[in-house]
C-alpha positions in Angstrom: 5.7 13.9 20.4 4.7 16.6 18.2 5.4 15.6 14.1 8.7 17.3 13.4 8.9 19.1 9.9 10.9 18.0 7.5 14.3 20.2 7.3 14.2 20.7 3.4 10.3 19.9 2.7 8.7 22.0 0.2 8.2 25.5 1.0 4.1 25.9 2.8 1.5 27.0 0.8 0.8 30.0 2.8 2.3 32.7 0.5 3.6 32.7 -3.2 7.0 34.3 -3.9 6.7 37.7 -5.9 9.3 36.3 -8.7 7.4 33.1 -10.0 6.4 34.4 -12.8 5.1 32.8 -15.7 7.9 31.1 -18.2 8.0 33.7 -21.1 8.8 30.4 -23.8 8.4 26.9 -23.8 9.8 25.2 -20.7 11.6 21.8 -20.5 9.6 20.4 -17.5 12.0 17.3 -17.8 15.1 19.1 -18.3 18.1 16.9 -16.8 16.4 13.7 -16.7 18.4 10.6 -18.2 16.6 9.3 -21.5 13.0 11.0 -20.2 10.1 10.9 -22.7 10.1 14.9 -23.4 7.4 17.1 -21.6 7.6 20.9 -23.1 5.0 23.2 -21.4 4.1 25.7 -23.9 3.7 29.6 -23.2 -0.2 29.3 -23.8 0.4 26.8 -20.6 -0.6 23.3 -22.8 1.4 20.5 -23.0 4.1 18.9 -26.1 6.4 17.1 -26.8 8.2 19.5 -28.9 8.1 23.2 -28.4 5.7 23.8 -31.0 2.7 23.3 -31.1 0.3 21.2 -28.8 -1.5 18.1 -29.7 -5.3 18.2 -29.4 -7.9 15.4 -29.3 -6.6 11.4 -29.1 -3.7 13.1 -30.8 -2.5 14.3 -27.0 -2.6 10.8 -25.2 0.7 10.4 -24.9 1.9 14.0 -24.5 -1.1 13.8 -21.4 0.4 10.1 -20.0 4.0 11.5 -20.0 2.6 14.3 -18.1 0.7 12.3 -15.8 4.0 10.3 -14.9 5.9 13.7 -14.5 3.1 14.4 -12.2 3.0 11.1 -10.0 6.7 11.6 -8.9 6.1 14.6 -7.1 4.4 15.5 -3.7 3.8 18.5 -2.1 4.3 20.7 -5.2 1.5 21.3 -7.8 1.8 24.1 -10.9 2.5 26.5 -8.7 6.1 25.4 -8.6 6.7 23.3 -12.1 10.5 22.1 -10.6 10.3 21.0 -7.2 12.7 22.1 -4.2 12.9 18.5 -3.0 14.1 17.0 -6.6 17.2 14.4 -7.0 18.1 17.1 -9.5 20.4 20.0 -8.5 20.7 21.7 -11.3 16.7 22.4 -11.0 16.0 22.4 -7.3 16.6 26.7 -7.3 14.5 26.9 -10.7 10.6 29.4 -9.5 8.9 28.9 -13.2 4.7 28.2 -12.2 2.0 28.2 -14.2 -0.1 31.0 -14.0 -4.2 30.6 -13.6 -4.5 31.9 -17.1 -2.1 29.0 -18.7 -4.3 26.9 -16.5 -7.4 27.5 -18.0 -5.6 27.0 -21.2 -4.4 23.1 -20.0 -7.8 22.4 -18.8 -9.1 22.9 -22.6 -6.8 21.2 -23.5 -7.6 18.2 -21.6 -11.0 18.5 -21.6 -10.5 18.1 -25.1 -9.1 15.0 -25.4 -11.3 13.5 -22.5 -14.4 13.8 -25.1 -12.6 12.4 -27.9 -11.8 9.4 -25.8 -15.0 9.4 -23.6 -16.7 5.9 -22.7 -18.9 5.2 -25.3 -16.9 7.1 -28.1 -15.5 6.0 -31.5 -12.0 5.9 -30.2 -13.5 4.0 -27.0 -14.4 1.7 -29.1 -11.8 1.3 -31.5 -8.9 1.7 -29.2 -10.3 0.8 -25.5 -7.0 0.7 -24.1 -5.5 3.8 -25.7 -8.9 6.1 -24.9 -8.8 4.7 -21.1 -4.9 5.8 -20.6 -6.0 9.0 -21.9 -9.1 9.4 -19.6 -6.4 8.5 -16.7 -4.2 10.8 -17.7 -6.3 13.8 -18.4 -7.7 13.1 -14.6 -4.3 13.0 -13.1 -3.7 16.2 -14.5 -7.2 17.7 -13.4 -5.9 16.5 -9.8 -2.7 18.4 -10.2 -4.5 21.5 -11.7 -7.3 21.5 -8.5 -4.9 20.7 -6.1 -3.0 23.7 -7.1 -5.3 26.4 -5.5 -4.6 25.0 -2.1 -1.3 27.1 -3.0 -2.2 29.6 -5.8 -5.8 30.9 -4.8 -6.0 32.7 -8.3 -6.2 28.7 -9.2 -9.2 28.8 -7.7 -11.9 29.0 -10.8 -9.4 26.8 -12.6 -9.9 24.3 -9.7 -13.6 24.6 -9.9 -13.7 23.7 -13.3 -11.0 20.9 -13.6 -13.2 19.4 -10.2 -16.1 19.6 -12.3 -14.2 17.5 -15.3 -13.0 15.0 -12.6 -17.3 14.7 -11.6 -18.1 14.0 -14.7 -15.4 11.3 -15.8 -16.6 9.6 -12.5 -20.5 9.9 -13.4 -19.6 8.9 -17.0 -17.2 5.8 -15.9 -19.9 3.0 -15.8 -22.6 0.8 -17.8 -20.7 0.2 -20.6 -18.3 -2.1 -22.1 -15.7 0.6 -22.6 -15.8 1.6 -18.6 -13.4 1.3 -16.5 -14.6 0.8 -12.6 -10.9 1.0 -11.4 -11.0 4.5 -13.1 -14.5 5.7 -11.6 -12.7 4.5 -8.1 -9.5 6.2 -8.6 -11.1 9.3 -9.7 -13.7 9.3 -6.4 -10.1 8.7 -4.5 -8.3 11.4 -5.9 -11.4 13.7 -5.4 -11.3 13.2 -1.9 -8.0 13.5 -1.3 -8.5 17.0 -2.5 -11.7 17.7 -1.1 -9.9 20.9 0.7 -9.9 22.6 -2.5 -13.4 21.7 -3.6 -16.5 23.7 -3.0 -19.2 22.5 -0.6 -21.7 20.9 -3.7 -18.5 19.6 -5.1 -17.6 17.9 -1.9 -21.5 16.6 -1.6 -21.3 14.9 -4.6 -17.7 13.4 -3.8 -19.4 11.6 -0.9 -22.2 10.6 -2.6 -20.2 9.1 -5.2 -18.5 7.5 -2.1 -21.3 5.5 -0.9 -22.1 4.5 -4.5 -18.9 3.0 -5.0 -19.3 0.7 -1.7 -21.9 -2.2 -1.0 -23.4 -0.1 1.8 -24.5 -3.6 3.7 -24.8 -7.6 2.6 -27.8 -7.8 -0.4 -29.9 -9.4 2.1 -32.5 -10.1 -0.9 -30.1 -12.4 -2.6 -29.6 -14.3 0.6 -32.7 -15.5 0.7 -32.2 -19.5 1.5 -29.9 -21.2 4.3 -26.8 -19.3 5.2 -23.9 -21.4 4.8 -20.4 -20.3 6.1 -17.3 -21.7 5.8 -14.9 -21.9 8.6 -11.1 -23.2 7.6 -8.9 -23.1 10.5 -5.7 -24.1 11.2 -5.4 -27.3 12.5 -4.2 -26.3 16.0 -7.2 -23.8 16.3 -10.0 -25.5 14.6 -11.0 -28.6 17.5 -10.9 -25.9 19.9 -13.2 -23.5 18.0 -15.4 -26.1 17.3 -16.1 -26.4 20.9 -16.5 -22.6 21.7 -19.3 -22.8 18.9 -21.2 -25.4 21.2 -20.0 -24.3 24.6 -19.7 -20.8 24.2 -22.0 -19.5 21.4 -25.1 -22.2 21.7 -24.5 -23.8 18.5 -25.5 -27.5 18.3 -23.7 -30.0 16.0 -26.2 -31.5 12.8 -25.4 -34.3 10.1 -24.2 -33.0 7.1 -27.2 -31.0 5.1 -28.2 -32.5 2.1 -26.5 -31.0 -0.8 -23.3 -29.9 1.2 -20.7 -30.3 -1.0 -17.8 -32.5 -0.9 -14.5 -31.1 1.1 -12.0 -29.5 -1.5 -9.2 -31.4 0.1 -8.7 -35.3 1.1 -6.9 -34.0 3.8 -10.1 -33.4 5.9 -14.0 -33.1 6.1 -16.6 -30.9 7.3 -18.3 -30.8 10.7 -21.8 -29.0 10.5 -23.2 -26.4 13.4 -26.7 -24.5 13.5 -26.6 -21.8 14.8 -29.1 -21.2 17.6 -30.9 -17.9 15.4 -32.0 -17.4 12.0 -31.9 -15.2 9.0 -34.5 -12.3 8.5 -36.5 -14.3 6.3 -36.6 -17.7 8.8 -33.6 -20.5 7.4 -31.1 -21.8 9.3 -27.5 -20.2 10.2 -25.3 -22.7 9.6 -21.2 -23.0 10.1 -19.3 -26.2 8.0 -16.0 -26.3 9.9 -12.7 -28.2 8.4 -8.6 -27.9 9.0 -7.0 -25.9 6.1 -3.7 -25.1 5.3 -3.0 -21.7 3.5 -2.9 -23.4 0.0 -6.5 -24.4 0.6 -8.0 -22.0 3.3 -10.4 -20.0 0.3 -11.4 -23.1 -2.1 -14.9 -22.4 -0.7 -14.9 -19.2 -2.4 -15.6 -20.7 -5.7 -18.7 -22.7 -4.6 -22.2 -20.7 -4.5 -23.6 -23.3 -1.3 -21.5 -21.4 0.8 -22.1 -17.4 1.3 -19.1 -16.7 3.8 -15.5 -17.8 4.6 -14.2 -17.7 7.9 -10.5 -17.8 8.2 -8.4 -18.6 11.1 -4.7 -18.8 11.2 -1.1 -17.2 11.9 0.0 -14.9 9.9 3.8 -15.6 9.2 4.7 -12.0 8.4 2.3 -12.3 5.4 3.6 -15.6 4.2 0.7 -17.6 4.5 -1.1 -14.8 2.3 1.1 -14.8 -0.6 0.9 -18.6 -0.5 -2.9 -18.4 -0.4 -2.7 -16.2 -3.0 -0.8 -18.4 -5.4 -4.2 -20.7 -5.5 -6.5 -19.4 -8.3 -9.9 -19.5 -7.2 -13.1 -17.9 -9.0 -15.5 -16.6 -6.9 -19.4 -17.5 -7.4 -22.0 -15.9 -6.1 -22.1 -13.5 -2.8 -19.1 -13.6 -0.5 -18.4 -12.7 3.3 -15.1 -12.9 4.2 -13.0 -12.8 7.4 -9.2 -13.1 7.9 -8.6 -13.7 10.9 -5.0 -13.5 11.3 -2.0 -10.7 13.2 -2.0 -7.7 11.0 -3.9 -9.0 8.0 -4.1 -5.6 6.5 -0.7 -6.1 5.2 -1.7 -8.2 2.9 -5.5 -7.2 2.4 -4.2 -6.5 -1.5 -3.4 -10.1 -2.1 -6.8 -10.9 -1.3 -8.7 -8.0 -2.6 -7.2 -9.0 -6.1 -8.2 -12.8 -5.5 -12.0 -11.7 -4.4 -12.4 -8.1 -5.9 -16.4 -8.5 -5.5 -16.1 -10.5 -2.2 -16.7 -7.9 1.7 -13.7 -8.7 3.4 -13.0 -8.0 6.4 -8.8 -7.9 7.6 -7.7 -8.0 10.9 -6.1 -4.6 12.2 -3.5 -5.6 15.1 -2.8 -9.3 16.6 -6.0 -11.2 16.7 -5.8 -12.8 19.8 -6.4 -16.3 21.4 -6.1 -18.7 24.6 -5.6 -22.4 25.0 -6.3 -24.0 28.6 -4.2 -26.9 29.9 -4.8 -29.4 27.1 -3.2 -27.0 24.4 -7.0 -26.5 22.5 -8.3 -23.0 22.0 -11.0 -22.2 24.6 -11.0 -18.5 23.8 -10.7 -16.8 19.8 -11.0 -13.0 19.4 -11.1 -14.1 15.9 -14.1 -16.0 16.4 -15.9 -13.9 18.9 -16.2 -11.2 15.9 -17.2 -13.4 13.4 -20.3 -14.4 15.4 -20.6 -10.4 15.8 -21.0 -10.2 12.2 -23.5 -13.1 11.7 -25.6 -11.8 14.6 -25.6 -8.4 13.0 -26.4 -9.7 9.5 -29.4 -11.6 10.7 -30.8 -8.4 12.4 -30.2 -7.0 8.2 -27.6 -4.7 9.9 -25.7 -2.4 7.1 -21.5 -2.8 7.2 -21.1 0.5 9.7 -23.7 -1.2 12.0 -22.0 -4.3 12.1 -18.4 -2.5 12.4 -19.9 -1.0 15.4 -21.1 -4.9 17.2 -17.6 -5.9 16.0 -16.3 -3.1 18.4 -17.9 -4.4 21.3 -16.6 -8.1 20.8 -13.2 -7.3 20.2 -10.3 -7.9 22.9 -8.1 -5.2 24.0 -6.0 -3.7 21.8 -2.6 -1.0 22.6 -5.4 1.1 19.7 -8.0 1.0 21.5 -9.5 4.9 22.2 -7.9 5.9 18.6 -10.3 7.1 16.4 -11.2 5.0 13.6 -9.8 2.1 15.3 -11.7 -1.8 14.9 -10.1 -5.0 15.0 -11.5 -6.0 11.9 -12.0 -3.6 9.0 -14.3 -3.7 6.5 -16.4 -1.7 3.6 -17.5 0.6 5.8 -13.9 1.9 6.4 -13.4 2.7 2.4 -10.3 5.3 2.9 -8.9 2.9 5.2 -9.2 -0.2 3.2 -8.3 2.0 0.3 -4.5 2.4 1.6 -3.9 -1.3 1.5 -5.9 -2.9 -1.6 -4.3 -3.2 -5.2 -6.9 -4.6 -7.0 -5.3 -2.9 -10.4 -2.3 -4.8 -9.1 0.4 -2.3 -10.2 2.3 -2.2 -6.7 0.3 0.7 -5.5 -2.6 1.1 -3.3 -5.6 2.0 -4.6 -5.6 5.6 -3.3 -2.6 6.4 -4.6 -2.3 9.7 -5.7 -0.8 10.0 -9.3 -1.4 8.0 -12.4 -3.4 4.7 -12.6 -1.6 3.3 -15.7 -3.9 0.7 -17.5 -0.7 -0.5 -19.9 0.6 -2.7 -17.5 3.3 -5.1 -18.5 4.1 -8.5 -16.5 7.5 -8.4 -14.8 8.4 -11.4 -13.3 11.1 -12.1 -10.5 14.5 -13.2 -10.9 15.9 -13.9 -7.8 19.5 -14.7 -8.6 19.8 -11.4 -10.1 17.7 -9.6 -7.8 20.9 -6.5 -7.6 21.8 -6.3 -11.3 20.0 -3.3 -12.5 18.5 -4.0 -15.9 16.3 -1.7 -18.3 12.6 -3.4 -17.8 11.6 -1.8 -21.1 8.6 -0.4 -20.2 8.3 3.1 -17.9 8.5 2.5 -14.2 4.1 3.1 -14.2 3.7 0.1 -16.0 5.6 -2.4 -14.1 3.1 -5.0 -12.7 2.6 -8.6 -12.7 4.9 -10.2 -9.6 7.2 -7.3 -9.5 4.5 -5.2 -8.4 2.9 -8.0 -6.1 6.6 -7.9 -4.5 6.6 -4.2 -3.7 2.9 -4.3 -2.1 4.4 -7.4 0.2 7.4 -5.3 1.0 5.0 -2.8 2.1 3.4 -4.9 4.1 6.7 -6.3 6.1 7.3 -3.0 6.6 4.2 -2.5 8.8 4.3 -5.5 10.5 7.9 -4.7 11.0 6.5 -0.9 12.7 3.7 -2.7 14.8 5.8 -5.2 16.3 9.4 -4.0 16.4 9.8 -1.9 19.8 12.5 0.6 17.9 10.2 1.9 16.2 8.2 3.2 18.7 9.2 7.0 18.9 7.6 7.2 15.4 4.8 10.5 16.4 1.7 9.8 17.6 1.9 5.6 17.9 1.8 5.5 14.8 3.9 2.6 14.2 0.5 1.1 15.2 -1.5 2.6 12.4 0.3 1.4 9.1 1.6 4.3 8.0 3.1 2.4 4.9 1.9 2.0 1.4 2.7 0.9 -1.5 3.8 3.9 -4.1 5.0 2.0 -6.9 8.1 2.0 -9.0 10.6 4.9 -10.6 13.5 5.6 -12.7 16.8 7.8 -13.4 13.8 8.6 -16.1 11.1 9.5 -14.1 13.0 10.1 -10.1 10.6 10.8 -7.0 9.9 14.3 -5.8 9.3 15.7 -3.1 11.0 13.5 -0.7 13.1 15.3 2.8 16.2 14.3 2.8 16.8 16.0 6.8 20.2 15.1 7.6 21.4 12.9 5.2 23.7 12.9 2.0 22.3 14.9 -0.6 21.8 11.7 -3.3 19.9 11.5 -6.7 17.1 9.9 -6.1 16.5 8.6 -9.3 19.4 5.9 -9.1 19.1 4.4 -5.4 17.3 1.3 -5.1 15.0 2.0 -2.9 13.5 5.3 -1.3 10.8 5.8 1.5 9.1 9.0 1.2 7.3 10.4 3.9 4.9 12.8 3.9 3.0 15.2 5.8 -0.6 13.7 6.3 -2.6 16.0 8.7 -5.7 13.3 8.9 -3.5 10.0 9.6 -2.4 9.0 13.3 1.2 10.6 13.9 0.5 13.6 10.9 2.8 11.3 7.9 2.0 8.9 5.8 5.0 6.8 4.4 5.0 5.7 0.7 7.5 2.5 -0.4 8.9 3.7 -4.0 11.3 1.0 -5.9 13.5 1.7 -8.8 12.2 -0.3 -12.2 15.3 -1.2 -13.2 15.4 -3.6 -10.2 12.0 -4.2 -10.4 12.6 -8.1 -11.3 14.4 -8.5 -7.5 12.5 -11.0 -5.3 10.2 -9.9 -2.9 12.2 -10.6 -0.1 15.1 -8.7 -1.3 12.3 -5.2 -1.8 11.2 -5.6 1.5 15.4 -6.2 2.5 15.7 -2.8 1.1 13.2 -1.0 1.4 13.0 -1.9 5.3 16.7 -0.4 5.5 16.0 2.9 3.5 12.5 3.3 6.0 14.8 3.5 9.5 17.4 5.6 8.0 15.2 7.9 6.2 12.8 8.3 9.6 16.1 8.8 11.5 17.5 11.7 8.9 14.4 13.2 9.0 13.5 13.3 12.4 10.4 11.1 12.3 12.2 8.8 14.7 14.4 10.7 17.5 17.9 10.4 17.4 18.2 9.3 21.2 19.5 6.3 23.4 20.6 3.6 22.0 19.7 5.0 18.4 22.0 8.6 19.5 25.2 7.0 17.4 25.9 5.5 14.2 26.8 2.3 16.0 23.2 2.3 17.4 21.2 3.4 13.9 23.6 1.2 11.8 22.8 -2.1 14.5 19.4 -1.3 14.5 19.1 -1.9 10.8 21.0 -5.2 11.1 18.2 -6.2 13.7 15.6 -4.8 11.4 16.8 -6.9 8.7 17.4 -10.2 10.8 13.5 -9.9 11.5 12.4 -9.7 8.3 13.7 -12.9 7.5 11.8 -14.5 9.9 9.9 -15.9 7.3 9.2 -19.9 6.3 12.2 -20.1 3.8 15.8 -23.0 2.9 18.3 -21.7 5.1 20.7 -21.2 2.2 18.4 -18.9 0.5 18.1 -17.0 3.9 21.9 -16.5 4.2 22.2 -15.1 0.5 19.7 -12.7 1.4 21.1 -11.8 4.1 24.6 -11.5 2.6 22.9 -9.6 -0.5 21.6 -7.2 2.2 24.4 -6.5 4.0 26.4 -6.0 1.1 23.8 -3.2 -0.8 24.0 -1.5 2.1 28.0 -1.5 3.3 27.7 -3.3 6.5 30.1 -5.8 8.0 29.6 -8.9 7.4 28.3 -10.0 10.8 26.6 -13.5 11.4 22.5 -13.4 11.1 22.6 -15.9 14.1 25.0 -13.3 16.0 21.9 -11.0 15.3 19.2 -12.9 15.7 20.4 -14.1 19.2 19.8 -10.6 20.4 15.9 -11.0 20.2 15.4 -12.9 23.9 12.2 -15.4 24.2 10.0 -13.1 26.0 10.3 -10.4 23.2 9.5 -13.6 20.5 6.1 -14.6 22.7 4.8 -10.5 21.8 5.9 -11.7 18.2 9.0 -8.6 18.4 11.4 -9.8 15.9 12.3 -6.7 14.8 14.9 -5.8 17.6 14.4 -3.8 20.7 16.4 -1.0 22.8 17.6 -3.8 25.4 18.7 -6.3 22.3 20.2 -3.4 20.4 22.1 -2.9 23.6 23.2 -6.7 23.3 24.2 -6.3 20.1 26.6 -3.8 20.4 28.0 -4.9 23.0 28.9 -8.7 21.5 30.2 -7.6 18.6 32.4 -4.8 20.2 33.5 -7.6 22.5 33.7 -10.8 19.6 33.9 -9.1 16.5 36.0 -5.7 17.1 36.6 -5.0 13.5 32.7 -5.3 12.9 32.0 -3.6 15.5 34.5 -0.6 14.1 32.6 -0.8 10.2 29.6 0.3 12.2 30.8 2.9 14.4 32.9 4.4 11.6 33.0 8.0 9.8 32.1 6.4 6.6 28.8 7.9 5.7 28.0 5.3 3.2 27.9 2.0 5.9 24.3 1.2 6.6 23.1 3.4 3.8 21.7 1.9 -0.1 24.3 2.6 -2.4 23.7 4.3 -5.9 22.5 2.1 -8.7 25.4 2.1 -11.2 24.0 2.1 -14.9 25.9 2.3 -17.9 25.2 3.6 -21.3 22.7 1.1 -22.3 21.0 1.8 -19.0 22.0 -1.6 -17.4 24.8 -2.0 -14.5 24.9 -3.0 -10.6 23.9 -2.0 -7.5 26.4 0.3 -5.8 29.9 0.7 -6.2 
């Protein structure tokens, strides 16, 4: 199925209308925005926030970071169209003001001007290193905009070549001293290859070799110089079994305990030893210390330097068992291997990333599969079958692609398999991959997000009894981090677990349901709405007050052509997790239905059929180790955000038979959609008629409701 385009997308860059012309005064670039921090472009083509004149220097920080958040809400639109045609904003949407190439080269000065003031190293660097960073990050997030701008404008082109140039050197400069920022040198290498189309051929060269500087090409074999010791924590059904696949199978032999192995972290259970039956490149032993864990102790070997890798073995439970890991603080020491061996562990590969930033990890892709033989005991692991593909290439001093390549040939079979790109485990030789589910800034997007990587990040936490009460956070929607943010990249996550597993999801284009096409795009506000997002068939809404909003987006390079990225609103930023993912699972269907991404056909032709579908949908994401009384508010709070009947989560979740549970669908199929329907038209008739209604607003977020001091509830 071919990727349908979006019926109201921005217009294609192919050819610029005749009447964008160049503003003849200063232009309010957030005219009609509730309470926005004022952006005036200037007719010189800088940046105020009046419409006089510009700051220059440290003096245009914040002028240059409201900029950059103007500029992180939109997609698909550079300079060459300064109000976009897919805004929450009608009374702008038919507005044709650009920035002409000569305004351009004016911005650029401008910027480049306060990037020296506030250059690593500098006096205000020094003095101020959180101020200068935000202005480094800003003034890059508008070099992106101004080079990504010629893909549309090619009089942009020189402009591009010289803001490309500025973007190089902030990466070169980002580094060796105290003032650096790596997170910045990384984001700007990101955002340089996401616009490599619109860089010349050196420019391109030296985005790839900034590439491979940023990754650990392969294991520093020169620091691993004694035994290597590797820690395997397995659950406890899977450990006895893998234990004797290492002897059986794999031709390890069981030792005593080495002296100097330390003591187990837990009480709960102690080590078994195996050598392995090869050795390191310089001669010492291979050696694999095997225990039962449980999630809240699976990584305590990370924080002990006698052990150089962490094998982990486990279910996944939708990501659960992650977040739960993730609660347990642990300071890695020394070098660090790691493998998650898990079903779809790249749904949570942020949580660990920002536990072991340094560590290689490697995340499992799709379902890492098993078998157990009569007795119940594993006597087959995928999971561990790889790992011993990556010890085996690590003692022939293999570099991370090599060893991608002999995990390849372990793996099981996979519904991937013959997709490009495709491994069962991915690692640092996969950065742009990886890059599209780590949040080691941990500000609820992933680390190639394209926009602004705001360094003044203030701690939200979660308040789960007011997780629909729409409050004023106090900060801007780029700055909302601490467990608000972690919530967002977990709702993220659920959402591709929910793709890879749930059968209705499988008309998305090109399979991609099994590619992840969700990330993680952070948080927004009535004050700073998304942009850029197709609406296809749906109500015409503003954006900047629902809850919740999907936004995909073409993505020629990524299986199926679209990327999806999972935007909340701030002023519900404080919700639990599990009430994001509620949402933001239920704005994902609808949105692919309105837009075409998933076909309108069979069981999903009718309201009855989209609207149940979501109620399946939901009933699946609550599949998750929880009370049973916070499960039913949740469900309730769901139902009612989104104007559906108040049908029974049991009703629902009885529609999910026992051979769609054993390939881990929990997410509803045709046949139990089918089901569905039909019980509630036949027990539940007035249910039944809520869904199959006229009402355009069942089964669809409501608007956020905020009053004049910014503060009101969810829907109406």
């Amino acid at each position: 199925m071919s990727t349908p385009a979006a019926p109201d997308a921005p217009a294609s860059s192919a050819a610029l209308p005749e009447e964008r012309t160049p503003a003849p005064g200063a232009l309010d670039l957030t005219l009609g925005r509730e309470s926005a921090a004022p952006l005036w472009l200037l007719p010189s083509g800088e940046l105020s926030h009046t419409p006089a004149a510009a700051p220059q220097g440290m003096a245009a920080r914040e002028v240059l970071v409201t900029a950059a958040r103007w500029i992180s809400g939109r997609r698909g639109t550079g300079f060459d169209r300064l109000f976009s045609a897919g805004g929450s904003l009608s009374a702008t949407a038919s507005r044709r003001e650009r920035l002409s190439a000569q305004q351009g080269t004016c911005l650029l000065a401008q910027v480049r001007g306060a990037l020296g003031a506030a250059a690593v190293g500098e006096r205000a660097a020094r003095e101020d290193p959180l101020g200068a960073a935000q202005t480094r990050s800003a003034g890059l997030t508008v070099l992106a905009h101004l080079t990504a701008t010629a893909l549309r404008d090619p009089a942009f082109g020189a402009v591009a070549e010289e803001a490309a140039q500025e973007m190089l050197r902030l990466a070169h400069a980002e580094q060796d001293h105290e003032t650096a920022r790596p997170a910045l040198r990384a984001h700007a290498v990101h955002l340089l290859q996401l616009r490599a189309p619109a860089l010349t051929r050196a420019h391109r060269e030296e985005v790839q070799a900034l590439v491979r500087g940023l990754l650990r090409e392969a294991p520093p074999y020169a620091e691993l110089t004694g035994p290597w010791n590797v820690a395997m924590c397995s659950a406890g059904e899977f450990i006895v079994g893998e234990q004797r696949l290492l002897v059986r199978s794999a031709g390890f032999r069981e030792i005593p305990l080495p002296d100097g192995t330390p003591a187990p972290p837990t009480h709960r259970a102690q080590y078994r030893a195996y050598e392995a039956p090869f050795r390191t490149p310089s001669g010492a032993p291979v050696r694999i210390f095997a225990r039962a864990a449980l999630p809240r102790d699976e990584h305590l070997e990370m924080g002990s330097r006698f052990f150089m890798g962490l094998l982990i073995n486990r279910h996944a439970q939708l990501g659960a068992f992650d977040l739960r890991a993730a609660t347990v603080r642990v300071r890695q020491e020394g070098y660090k291997l790691m493998m998650n061996s898990q079903c779809a562990g790249l749904t949570t590969r942020f949580a660990i990333s920002r536990m072991f930033p340094d560590a290689d990890i490697y995340s499992s892709w799709d379902s890492t599969y098993f078998r157990k033989d009569a007795e119940g005991e594993v006597s087959a692991s995928e999971g561990l079958d790889c790992f011993l593909a990556v010890l085996e290439g690590m003692r022939h001093g293999e570099t991370h692609a090599q060893i991608t390549e002999r995990i390849r040939r372990a793996q099981w079979r996979h519904p991937h398999d013959g997709s490009p790109g495709f491994v069962q485990f991915v690692g640092p030789s996969h950065p742009r991959v990886v890059a599209r589910y780590d949040d080691v800034n941990q500000d609820g997007r992933a680390d190639c997000y394209d926009g602004f990587l705001d360094f003044d990040l203030i701690e939200i936490a979660e308040d789960v009894h007011a997780s629909l009460e729409p409050r004023d956070p106090g900060v801007r929607a780029s700055q909302v981090g601490g467990a608000a943010a972690l919530g967002l990249s977990w709702a993220s996550g659920c959402l591709n677990r929910a793709a890879q597993y749930g059968a209705l999801w499988e008309g998305l284009p090109g399979k991609s349901e099994l590619f992840y096409p969700f990330q993680s795009g952070g948080f927004y506000s009535q004050r700073e709405p998304p942009e850029d997002v197709p609406a296809g068939t749906g109500p015409a809404h503003d954006l900047g007050r629902m809850p919740a909003v999907v936004r995909y987006l073409p993505a020629p390079d990524a299986e199926g052509g679209f990327v999806a990225e999972v935007l909340f609103h701030s002023f519900l930023s404080h919700a639990s997790k599990e009430v994001k993912a509620l949402l933001c699972a239920a704005d994902a269907l609808r949105r692919a239905l309105d837009v075409g991404y998933l076909p309108a056909e069979g069981p999903l032709a009718g309201v009855a059929g989209q609207r149940g579908a979501i109620l399946l949908l939901l009933s699946g994401m609550l599949e998750v180790p929880a009370p049973q009384n916070l499960l039913d508010a949740l469900w309730a709070t769901a139902l009612s955000a989104l104007k559906l009947p108040e049908v029974s989560r049991n009703v629902v979740r009885s529609c999910v038979s026992e051979s769609e549970l054993e390939r881990s669908n929990i997410f509803g199929s045709a046949r139990g959609l089918q089901q569905l329907l039909a019980t509630l038209e036949a027990r539940d008739p007035v249910a039944y008629a809520q869904l199959a209604g006229e009402d355009p607003a069942v089964g669809r977020l409501q608007p956020l409701v905020l009053g004049g001091s910014a503060e009101g509830t969810a829907g109406s």
